[in-house]
C-alpha positions as CSV (number, residue, x, y, z in Angstrom):
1,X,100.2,89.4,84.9
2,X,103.9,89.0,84.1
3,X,105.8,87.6,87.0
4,X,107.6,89.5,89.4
5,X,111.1,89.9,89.1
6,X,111.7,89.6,92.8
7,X,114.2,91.2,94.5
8,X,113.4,94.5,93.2
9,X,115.5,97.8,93.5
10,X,114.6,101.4,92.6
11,X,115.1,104.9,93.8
12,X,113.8,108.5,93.4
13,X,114.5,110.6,90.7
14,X,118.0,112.1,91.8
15,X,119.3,108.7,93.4
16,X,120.1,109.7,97.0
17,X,117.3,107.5,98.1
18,X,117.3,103.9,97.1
19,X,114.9,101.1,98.0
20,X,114.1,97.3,97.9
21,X,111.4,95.1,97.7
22,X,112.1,91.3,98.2
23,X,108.2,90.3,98.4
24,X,105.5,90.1,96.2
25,X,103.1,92.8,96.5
26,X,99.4,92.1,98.7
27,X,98.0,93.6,95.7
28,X,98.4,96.8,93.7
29,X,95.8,99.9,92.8
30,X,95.8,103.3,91.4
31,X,94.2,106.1,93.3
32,X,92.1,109.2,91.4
33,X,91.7,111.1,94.7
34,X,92.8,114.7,94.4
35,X,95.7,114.2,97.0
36,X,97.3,111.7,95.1
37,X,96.8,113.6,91.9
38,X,98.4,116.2,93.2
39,X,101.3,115.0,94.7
40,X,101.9,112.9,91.4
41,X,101.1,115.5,89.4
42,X,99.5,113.1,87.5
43,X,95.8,111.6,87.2
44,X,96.3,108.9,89.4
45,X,99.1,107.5,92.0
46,X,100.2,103.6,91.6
47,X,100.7,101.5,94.6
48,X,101.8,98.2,95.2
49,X,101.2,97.2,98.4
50,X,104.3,95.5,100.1
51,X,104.3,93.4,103.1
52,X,106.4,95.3,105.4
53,X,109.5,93.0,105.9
54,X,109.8,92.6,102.5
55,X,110.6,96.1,101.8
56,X,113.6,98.1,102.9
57,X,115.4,101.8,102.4
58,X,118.7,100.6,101.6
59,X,120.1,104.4,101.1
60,X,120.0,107.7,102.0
61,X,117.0,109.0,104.4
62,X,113.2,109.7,103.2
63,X,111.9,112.7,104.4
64,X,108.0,113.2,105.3
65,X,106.1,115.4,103.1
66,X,102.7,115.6,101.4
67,X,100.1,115.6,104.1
68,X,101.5,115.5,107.7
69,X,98.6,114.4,109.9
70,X,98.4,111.4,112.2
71,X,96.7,108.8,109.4
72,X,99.5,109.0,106.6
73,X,103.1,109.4,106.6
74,X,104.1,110.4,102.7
75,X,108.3,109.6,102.4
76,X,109.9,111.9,99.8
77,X,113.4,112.2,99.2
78,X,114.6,115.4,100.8
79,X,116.3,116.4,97.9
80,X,114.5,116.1,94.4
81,X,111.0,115.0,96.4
82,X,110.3,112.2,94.5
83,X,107.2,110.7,96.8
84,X,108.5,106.9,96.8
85,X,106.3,105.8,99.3
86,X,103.8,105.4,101.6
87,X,103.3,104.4,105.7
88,X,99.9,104.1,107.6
89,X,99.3,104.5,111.0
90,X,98.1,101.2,112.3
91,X,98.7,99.6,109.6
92,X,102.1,98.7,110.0
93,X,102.2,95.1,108.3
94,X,102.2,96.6,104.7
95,X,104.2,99.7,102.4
96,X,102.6,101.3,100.0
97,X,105.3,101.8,97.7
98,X,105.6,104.0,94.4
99,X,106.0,101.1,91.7
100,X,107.6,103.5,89.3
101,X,110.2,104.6,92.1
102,X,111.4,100.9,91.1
103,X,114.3,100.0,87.9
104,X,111.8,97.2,87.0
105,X,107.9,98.1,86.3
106,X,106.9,95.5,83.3
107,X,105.3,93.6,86.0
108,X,103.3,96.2,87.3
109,X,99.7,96.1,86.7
110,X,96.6,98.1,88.9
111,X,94.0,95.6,90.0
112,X,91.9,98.0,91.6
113,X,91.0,101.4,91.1
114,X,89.9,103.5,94.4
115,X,88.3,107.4,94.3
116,X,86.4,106.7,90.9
117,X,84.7,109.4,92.1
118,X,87.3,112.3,91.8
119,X,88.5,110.4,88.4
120,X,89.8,112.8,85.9
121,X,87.6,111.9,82.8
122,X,90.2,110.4,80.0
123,X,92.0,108.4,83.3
124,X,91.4,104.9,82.2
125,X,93.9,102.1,84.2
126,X,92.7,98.5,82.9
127,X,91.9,98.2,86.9
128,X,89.6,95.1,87.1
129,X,87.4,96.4,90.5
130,X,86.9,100.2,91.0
131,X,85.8,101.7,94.0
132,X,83.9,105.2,94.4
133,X,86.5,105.7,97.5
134,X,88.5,103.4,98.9
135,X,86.4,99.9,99.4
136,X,84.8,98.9,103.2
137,X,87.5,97.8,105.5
138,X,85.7,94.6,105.9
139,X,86.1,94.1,102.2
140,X,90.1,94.1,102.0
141,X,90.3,90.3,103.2
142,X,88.8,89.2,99.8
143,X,90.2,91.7,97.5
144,X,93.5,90.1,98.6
145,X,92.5,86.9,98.2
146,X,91.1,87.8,94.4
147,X,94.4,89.4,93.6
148,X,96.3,86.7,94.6
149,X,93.6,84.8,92.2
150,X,94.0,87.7,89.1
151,X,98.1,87.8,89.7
152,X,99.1,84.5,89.8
């Protein structure tokens, strides 16, 4: 995987919202579940999953939208609703941020692969582990420690 360029910047589609990333992602995926490809309008959403004090809003204010239920907070910007990232409840020590919200994605690559199951038949993203849904919660320890492996 090419290095990362660190610090990133990025923003939403209009601008109004701007973001930073100043750590190296925990690891990175692409999700097939129907939410996701819905509110990407796409076959898949990207993530790359930020330690939290490496990322920052560093303008304008993100607005909640997508689902609004106590396990996900979905940020948007208010005004062009570019979904830039992602916040879950209790799990406060990471970001799942939108890779393409950022100016520089060359380094971006999925590692893994979660809601196979919902996959959208010609949806192929070089992922090296695929999950049916999203993998055991005991499981995360070591696919962190293999993406370090696969990234560095």
């Amino acid at each position: 995987m090419p290095a990362i360029p660190l610090p990133l910047s990025g923003s939403c589609r209009c601008g109004r919202v701007a973001i930073r990333v100043t750590k190296a992602p925990i690891a990175t995926s692409a999700c097939h579940c129907r939410g996701c490809q819905k509110m990407s309008s796409s076959a898949y959403s990207l993530t790359a999953m930020v330690p939290a004090d490496g990322f920052a809003v560093t303008r304008g204010e993100p607005v909640i939208g997508g689902l609004h239920g106590p396990d996900a907070h979905h940020f948007f910007c208010g005004h062009c609703m570019t979904w830039m990232f992602t916040r879950g409840e209790g799990m406060d020590w990471f970001v799942n941020v939108r890779p393409t919200m950022l100016d520089e994605t060359g380094w971006f690559r999925p590692f893994m692969e979660t809601y196979t199951s919902t996959k959208l038949a010609f949806a192929e993203t070089g992922a090296v582990r695929s999950f049916a849904e999203f993998p055991a919660m005991d499981e995360y320890e070591g696919l962190l420690k293999q993406y370090q492996e696969w990234a560095d």
